[in-house]
DRENVOVEX-694096 format. One line per 2 residues: number of its first residue (from 0); their letters; for each residue z, y, x of N, C-alpha, C. Coordinates in steps of 0.02 Angstrom, whole numbers, always signed. Example, Ala and Ser with C-alpha at 12.3 -4.5 7.8 and 13.67 -1.06 7.14 Angstrom:
BEGIN
0> AS> +390,-284,+660,+390,-225,+615,+390,-165,+660  +354,-112,+642,+357,-53,+684,+394,+2,+645
***
This chain:
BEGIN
0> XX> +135,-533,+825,+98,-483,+787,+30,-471,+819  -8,-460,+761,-87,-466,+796,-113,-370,+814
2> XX> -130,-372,+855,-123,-270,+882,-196,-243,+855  -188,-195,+836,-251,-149,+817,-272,-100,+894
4> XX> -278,-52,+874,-306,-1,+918,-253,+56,+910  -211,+63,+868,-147,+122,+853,-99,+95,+897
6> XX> -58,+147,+918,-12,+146,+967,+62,+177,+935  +125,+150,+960,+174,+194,+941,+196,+249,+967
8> XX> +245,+277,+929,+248,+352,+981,+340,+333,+962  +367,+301,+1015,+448,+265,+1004,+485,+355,+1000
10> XX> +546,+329,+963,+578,+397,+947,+641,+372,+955  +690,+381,+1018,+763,+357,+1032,+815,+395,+993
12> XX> +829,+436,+974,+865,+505,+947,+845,+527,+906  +882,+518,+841,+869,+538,+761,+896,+611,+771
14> XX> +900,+648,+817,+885,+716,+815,+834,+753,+818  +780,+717,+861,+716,+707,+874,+689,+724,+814
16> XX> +694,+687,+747,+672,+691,+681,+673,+753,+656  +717,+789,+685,+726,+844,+640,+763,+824,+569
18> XX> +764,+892,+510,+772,+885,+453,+725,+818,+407  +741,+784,+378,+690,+740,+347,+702,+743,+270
20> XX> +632,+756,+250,+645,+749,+149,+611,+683,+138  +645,+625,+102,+637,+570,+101,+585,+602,+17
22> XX> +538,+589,+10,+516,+624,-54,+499,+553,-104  +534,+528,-174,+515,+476,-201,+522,+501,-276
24> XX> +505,+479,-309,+502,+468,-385,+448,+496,-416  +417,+553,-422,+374,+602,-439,+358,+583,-498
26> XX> +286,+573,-555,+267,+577,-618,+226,+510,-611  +217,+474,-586,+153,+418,-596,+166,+358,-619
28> XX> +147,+312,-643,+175,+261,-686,+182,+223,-633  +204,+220,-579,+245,+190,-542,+321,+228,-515
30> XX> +340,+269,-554,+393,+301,-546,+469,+259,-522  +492,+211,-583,+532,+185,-550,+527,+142,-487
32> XX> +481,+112,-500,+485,+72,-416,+477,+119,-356  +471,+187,-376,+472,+245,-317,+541,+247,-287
34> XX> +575,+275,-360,+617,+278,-347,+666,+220,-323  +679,+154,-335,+701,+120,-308,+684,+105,-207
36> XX> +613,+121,-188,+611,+124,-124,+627,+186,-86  +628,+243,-92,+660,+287,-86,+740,+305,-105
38> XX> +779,+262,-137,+830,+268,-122,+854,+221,-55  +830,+166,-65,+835,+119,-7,+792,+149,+77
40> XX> +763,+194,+52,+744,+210,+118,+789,+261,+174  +799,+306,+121,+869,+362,+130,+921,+320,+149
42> XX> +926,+289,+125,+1014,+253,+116,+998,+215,+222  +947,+197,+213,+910,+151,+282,+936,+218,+344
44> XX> +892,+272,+332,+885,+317,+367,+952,+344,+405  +978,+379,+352,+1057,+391,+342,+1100,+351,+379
46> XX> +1090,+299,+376,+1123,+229,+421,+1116,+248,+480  +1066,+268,+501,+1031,+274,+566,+1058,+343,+602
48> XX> +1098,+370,+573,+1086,+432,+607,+1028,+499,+586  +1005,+478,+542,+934,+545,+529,+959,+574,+470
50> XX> +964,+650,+498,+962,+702,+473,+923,+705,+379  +929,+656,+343,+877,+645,+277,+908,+662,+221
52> XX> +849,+709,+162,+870,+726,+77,+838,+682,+44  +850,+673,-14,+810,+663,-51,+757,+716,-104
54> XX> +720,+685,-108,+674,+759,-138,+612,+720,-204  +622,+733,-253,+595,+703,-310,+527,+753,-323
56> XX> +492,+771,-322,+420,+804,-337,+418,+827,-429  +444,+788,-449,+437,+784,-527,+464,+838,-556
58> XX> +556,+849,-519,+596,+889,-533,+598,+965,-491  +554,+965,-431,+563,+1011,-384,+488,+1031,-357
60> XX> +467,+1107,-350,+397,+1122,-333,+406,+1136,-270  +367,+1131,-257,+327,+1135,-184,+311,+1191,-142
62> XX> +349,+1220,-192,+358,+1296,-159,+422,+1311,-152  +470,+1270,-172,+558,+1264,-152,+562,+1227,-91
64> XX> +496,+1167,-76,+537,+1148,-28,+481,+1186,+16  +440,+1213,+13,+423,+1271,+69,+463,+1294,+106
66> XX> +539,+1339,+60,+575,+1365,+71,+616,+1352,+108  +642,+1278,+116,+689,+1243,+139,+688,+1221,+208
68> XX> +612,+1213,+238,+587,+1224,+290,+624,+1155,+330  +597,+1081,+305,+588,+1014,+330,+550,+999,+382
70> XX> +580,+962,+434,+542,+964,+475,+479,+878,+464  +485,+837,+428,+452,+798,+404,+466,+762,+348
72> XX> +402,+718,+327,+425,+697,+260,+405,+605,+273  +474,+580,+261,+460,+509,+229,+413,+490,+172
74> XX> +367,+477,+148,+341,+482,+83,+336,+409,+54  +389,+381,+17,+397,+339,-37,+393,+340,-93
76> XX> +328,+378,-115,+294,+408,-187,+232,+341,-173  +253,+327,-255,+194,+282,-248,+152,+288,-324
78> XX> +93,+287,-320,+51,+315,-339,+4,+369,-354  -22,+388,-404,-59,+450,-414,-6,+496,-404
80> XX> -66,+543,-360,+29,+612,-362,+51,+598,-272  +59,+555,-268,+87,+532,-196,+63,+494,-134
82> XX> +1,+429,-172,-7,+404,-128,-94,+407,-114  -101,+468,-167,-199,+468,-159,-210,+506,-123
84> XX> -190,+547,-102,-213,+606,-26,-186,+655,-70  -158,+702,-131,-139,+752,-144,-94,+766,-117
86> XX> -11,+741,-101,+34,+760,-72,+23,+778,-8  -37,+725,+21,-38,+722,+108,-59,+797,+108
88> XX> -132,+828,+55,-149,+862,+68,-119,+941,+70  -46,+938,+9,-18,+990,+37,+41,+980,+87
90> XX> +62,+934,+106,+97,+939,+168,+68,+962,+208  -6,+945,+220,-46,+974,+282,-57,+1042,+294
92> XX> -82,+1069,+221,-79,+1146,+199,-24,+1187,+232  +59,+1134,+215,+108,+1182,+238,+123,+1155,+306
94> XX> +82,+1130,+348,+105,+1106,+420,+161,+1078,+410  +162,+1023,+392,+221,+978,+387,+211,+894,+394
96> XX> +232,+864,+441,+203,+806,+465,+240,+761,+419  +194,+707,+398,+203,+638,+332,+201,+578,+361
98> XX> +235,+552,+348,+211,+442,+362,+162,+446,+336  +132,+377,+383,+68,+351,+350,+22,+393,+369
100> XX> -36,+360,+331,-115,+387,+315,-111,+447,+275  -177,+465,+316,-197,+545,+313,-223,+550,+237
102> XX> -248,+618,+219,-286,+618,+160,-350,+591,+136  -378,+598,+161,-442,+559,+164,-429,+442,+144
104> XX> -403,+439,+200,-390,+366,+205,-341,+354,+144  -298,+384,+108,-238,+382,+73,-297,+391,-11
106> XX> -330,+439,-11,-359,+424,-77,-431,+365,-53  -451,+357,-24,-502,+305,-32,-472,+239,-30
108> XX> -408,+245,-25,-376,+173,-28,-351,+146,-80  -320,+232,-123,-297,+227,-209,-366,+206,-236
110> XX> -413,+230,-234,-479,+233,-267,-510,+165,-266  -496,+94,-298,-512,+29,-297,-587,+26,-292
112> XX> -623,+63,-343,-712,+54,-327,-732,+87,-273  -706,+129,-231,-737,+173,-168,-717,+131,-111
114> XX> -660,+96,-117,-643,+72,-63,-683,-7,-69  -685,-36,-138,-736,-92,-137,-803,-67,-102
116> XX> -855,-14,-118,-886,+3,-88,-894,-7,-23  -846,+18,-16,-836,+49,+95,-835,-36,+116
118> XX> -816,-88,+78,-785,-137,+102,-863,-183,+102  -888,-169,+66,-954,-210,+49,-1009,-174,+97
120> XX> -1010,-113,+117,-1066,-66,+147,-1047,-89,+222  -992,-97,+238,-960,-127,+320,-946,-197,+326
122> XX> -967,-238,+266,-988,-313,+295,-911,-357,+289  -868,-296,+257,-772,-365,+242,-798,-382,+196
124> XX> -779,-463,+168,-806,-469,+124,-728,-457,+92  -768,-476,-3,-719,-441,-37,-745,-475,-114
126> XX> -717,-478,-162,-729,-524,-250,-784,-481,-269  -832,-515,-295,-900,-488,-309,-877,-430,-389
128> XX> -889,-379,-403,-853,-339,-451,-924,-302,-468  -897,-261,-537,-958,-204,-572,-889,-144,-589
130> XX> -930,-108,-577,-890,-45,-588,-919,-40,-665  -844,-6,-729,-872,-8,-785,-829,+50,-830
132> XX> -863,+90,-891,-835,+148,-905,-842,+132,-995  -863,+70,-996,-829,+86,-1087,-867,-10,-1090
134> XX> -835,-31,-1165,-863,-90,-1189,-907,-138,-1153  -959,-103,-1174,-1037,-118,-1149,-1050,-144,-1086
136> XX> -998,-76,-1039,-1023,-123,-969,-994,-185,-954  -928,-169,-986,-892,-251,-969,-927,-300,-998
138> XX> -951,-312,-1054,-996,-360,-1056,-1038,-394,-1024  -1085,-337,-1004,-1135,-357,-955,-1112,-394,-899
140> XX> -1053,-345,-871,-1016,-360,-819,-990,-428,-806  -973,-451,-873,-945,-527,-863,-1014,-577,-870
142> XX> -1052,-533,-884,-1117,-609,-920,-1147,-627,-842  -1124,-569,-795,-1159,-553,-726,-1119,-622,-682
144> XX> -1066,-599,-682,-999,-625,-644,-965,-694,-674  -976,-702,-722,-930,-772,-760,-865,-764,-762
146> XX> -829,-786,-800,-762,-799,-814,-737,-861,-770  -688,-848,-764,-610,-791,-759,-621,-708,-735
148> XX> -615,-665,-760,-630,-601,-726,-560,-584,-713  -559,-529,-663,-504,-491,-655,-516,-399,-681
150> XX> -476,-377,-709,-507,-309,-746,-427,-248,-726  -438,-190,-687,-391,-192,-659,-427,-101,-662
152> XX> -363,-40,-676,-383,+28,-679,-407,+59,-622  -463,+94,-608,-506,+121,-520,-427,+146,-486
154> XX> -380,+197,-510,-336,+219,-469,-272,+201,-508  -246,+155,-501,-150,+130,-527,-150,+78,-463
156> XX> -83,+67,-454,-59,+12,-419,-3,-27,-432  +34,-86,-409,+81,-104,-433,+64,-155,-483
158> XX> -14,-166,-499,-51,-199,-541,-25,-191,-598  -27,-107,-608,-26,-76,-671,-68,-65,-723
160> XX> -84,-96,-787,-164,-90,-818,-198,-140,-797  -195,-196,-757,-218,-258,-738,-209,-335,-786
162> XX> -256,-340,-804,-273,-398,-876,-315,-455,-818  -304,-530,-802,-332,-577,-798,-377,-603,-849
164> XX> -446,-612,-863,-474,-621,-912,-514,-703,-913  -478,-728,-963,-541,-797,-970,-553,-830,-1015
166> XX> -574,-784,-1069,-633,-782,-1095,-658,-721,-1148  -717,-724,-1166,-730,-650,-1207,-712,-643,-1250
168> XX> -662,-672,-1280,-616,-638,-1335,-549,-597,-1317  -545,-610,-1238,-472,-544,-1217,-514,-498,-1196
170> XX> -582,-483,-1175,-592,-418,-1132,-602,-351,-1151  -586,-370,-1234,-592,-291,-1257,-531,-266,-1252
172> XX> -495,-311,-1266,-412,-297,-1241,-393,-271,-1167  -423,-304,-1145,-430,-278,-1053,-450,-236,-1046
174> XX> -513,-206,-1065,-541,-162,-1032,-511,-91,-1062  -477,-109,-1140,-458,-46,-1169,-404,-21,-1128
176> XX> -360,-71,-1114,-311,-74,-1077,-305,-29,-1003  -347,-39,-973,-387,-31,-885,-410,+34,-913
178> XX> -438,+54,-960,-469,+121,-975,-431,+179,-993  -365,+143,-1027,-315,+186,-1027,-283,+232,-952
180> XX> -300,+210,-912,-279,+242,-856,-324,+268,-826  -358,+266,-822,-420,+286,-771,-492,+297,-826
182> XX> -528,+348,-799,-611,+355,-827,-638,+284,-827  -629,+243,-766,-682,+186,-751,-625,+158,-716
184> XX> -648,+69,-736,-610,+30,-700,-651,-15,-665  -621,-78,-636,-637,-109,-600,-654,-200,-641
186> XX> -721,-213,-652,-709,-288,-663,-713,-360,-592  -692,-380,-589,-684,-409,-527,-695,-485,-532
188> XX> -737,-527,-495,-731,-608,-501,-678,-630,-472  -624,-673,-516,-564,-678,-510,-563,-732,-463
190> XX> -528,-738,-413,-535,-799,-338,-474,-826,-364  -498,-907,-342,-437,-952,-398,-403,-977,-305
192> XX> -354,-953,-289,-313,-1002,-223,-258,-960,-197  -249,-933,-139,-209,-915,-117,-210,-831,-102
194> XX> -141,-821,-121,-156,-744,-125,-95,-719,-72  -128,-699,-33,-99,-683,+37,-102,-582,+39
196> XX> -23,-570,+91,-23,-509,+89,-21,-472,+187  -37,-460,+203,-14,-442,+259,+11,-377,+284
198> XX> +59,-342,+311,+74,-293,+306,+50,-271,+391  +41,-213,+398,+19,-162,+467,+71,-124,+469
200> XX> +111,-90,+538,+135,-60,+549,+130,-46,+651  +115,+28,+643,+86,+48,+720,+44,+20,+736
202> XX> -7,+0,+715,-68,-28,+753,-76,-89,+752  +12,-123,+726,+20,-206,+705,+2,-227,+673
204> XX> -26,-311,+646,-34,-349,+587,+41,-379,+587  +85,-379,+548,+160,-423,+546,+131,-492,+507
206> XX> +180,-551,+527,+147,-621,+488,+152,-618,+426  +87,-651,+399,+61,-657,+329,+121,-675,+287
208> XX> +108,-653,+218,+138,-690,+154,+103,-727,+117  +100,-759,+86,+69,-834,+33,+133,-814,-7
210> XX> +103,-790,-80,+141,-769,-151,+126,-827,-183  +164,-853,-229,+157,-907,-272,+195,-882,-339
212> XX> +170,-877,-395,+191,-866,-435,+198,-914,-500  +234,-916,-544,+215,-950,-599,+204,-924,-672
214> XX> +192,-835,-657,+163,-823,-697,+105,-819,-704  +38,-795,-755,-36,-780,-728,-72,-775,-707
216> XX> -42,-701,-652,-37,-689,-604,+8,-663,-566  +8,-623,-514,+59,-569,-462,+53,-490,-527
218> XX> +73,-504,-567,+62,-451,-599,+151,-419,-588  +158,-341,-628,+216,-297,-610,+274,-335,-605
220> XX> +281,-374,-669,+349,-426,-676,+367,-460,-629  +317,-515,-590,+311,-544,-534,+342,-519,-468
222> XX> +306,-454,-471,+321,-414,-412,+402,-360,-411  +434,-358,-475,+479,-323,-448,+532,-338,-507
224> XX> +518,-391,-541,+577,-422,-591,+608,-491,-602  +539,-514,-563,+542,-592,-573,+594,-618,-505
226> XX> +623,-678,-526,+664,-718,-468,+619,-796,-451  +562,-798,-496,+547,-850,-468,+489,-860,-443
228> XX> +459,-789,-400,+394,-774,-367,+432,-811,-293  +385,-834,-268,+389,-864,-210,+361,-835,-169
230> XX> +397,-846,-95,+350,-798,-52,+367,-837,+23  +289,-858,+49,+303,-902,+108,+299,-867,+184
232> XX> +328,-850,+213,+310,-801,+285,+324,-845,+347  +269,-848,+386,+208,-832,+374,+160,-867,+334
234> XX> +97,-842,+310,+80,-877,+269,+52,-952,+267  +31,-961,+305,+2,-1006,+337,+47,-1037,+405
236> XX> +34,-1121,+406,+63,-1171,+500,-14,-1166,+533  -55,-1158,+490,-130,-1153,+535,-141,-1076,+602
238> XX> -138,-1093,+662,-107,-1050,+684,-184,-980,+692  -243,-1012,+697,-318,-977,+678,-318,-968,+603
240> XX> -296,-980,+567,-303,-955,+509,-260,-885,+493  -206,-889,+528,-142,-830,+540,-182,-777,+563
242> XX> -226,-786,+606,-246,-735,+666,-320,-706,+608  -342,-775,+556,-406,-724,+548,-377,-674,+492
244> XX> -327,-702,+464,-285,-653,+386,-257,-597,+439  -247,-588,+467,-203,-522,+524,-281,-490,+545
246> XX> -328,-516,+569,-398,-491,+599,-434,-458,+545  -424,-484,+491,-451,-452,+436,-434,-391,+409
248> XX> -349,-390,+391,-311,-343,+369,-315,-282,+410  -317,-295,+492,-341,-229,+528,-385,-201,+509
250> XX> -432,-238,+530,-524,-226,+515,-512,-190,+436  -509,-213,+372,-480,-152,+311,-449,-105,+322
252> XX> -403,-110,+350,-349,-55,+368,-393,+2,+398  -436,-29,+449,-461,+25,+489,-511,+40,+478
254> XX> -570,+26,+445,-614,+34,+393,-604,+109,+347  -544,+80,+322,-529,+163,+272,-502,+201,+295
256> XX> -497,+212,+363,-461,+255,+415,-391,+252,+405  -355,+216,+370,-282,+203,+365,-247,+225,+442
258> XX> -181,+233,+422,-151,+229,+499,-71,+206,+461  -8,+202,+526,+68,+208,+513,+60,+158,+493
260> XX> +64,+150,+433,+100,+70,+393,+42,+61,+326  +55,+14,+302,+38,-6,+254,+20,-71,+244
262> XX> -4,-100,+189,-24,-165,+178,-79,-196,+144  -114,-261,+164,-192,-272,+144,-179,-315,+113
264> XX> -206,-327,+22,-199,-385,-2,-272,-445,-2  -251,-492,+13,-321,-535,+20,-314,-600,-27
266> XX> -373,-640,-37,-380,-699,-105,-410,-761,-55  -377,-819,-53,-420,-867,-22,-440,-926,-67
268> XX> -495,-941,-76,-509,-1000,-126,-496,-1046,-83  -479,-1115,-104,-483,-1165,-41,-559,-1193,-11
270> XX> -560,-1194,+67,-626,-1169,+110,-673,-1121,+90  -657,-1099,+78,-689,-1025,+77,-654,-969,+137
272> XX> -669,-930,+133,-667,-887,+190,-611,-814,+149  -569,-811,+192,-521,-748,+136,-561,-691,+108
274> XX> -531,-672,+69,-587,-594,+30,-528,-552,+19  -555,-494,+57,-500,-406,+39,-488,-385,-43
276> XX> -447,-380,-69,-418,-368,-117,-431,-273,-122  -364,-256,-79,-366,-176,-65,-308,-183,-24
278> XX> -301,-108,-8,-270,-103,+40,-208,-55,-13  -135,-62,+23,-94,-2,-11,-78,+50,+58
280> XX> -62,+99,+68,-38,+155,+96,+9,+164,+83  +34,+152,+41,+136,+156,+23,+159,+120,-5
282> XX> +159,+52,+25,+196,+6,+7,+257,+9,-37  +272,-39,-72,+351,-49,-116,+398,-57,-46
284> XX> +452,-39,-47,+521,-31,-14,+564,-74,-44  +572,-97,-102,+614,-121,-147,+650,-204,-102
286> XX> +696,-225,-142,+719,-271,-121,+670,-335,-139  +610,-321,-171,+573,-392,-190,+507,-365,-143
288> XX> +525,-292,-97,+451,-286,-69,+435,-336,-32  +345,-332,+10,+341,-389,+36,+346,-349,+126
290> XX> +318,-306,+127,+317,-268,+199,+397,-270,+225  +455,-266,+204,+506,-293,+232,+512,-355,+259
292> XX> +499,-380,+207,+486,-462,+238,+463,-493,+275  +398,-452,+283,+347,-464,+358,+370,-446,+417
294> XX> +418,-387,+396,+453,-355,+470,+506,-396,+465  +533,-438,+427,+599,-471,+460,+585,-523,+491
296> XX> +518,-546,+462,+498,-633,+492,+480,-591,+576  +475,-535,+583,+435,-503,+652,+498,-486,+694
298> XX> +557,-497,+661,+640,-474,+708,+635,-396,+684  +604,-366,+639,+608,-312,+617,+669,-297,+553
300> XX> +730,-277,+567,+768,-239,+505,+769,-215,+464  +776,-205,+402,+769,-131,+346,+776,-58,+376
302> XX> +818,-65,+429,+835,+2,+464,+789,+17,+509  +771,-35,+565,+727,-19,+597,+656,-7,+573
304> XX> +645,-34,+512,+562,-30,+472,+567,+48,+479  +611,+56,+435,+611,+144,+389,+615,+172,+454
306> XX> +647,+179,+504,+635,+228,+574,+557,+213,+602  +539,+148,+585,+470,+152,+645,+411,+170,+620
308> XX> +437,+178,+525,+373,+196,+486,+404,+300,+490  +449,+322,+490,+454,+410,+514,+417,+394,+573
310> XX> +434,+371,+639,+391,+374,+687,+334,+379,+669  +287,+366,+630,+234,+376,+606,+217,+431,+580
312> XX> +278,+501,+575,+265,+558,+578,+246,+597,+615  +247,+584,+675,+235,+609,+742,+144,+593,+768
314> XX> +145,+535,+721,+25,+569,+739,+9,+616,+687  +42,+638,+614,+18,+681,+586,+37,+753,+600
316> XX> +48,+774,+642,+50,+856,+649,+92,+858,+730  +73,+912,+762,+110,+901,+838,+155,+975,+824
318> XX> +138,+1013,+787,+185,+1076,+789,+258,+1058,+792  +284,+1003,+754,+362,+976,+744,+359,+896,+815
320> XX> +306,+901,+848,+352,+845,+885,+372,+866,+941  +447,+788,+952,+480,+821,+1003,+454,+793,+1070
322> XX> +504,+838,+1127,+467,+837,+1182,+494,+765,+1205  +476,+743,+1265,+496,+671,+1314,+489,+604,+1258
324> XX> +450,+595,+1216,+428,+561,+1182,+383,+501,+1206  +406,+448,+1215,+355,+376,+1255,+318,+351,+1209
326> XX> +247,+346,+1227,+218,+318,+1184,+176,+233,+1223  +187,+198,+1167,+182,+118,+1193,+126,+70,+1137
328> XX> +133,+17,+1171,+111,-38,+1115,+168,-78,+1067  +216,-64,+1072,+273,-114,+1063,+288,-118,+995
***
């Protein structure tokens, strides 16, 4: 594993944890795949010894579980609602320590054109794109960029609202599509080669994935229905090529102030140099996720993932951590 600058804070004793609300499903059109990683995360936890509920956002306010008085939260909410900095931001409100990235890093990472921004202003490179808010710009946008475009909503994930485009008779379809979710979306020059994922956890890069699909693209189906997405770990036998997809994924990661876990998607044309996709903050959990996978090729478990990503509750708030706590590189 290739190391960042984050450190772990190891946690021997799932008493240590305290109470835990595993929080998944909530309102965002990534709902079921919430819920499918959040049951698997609980079920993980539970295994382990930790004290964990489940807690749905959709069905329950935030002023019940005030009440209930958790001592941290797993957060396997994925999307709007969960994974843009709103939840972080009232956990923080109620002093209550979260996995993962903070608020700040958690919505500039949902936010596809802000974080293209940040990515282009700090020199990662990244698919040459126009930010666009009705018809007109997509036009331009493609006459700019050339076909194949990629046309994809500013805040969904899960490559929800995401249309591959090639040629100008689908992009009104696309963009109506992409606009349905969001004010403004994203048009993107579509990179024709290898589409590599790498996942971070504690300060780690875990070894790459190389997705192969035979549909379109890595679109929703691909990612959490299909049986015949392929997935190579690590991605690459080139052993400098491993190190620059892991060197990169930090460098993003840490760019948007990310922390705990998460994962960087990147595009490689052949000889060309990789390009940042985006980054997620709350990865899929599911049995077709890819961040499991990275931790198993790493001697990492389903059980041990879900404990070392709570450990990652312990940099967001010190009021709930416990005492004699070692903190390492490991």
């Amino acid at each position: 594993m290739t190391a960042g600058t984050e450190t772990r804070i190891v946690i021997g004793d799932p008493r240590d944890f305290g109470r835990v609300a595993v929080m998944f499903g909530g309102s965002s059109s990534e709902r079921e795949v919430s819920l499918q990683s959040g049951s698997a995360v609980l079920k993980a936890l539970l295994g382990r010894g930790v004290s964990a509920d489940p807690w749905d956002p959709a069905g329950r306010s935030l002023r019940e579980f005030a009440k209930v008085g958790y001592d941290r939260v797993w957060i396997a909410l994925h999307g709007p609602g969960g994974e843009d900095g709103t939840m972080q931001g009232a956990l923080e409100w109620l002093g209550v320590p979260y996995t993962g990235s903070g608020v700040l890093a958690s919505a500039l990472a949902m936010d596809k054109v802000r974080s293209k921004h940040l990515f282009r202003a700090t020199g990662i490179s990244t698919p040459a794109y126009r930010v666009v808010r009705d018809r007109q710009d997509a036009v331009l946008a493609a006459e700019e960029l050339g076909y194949p475009l990629v046309c994809k909503p500013a805040m969904q994930g899960s490559s929800i609202g995401m249309s591959k485009v090639f040629e100008p008779g689908d992009l009104d379809q696309a963009v109506s599509l992409a606009l349905g979710f969001d004010d403004c979306a994203l048009i993107e020059r579509c990179i024709v080669g290898d589409e590599i994922t790498v996942a971070v956890l504690q300060g780690r890069a875990l070894p790459s994935i190389r997705i192969e699909t035979p549909r379109v693209f890595y679109d929703y189906r691909a990612k959490y229905e299909s049986d015949t997405t392929r997935y190579i770990c690590p991605g690459t036998d080139d052993s400098d090529l491993e190190e620059q997809y892991r060197d990169l994924a930090l460098r993003a990661f840490n760019e948007l102030g990310c922390s705990g876990w998460g994962r960087v998607d990147l595009m490689q044309s052949r000889g060309e140099e990789p390009e940042v996709l985006e980054v997620n903050t709350v990865p899929g959990m599911t049995s077709h996720s890819l961040v499991p996978m990275a931790a198993k090729a790493a001697g990492i478990d389903f059980g041990e993932l879900c404990w070392r990503v709570l450990e990652t509750s312990l940099a967001t708030g010190s009021a709930h951590k416990p005492s004699g706590i070692a903190v390492n590189g490991a």
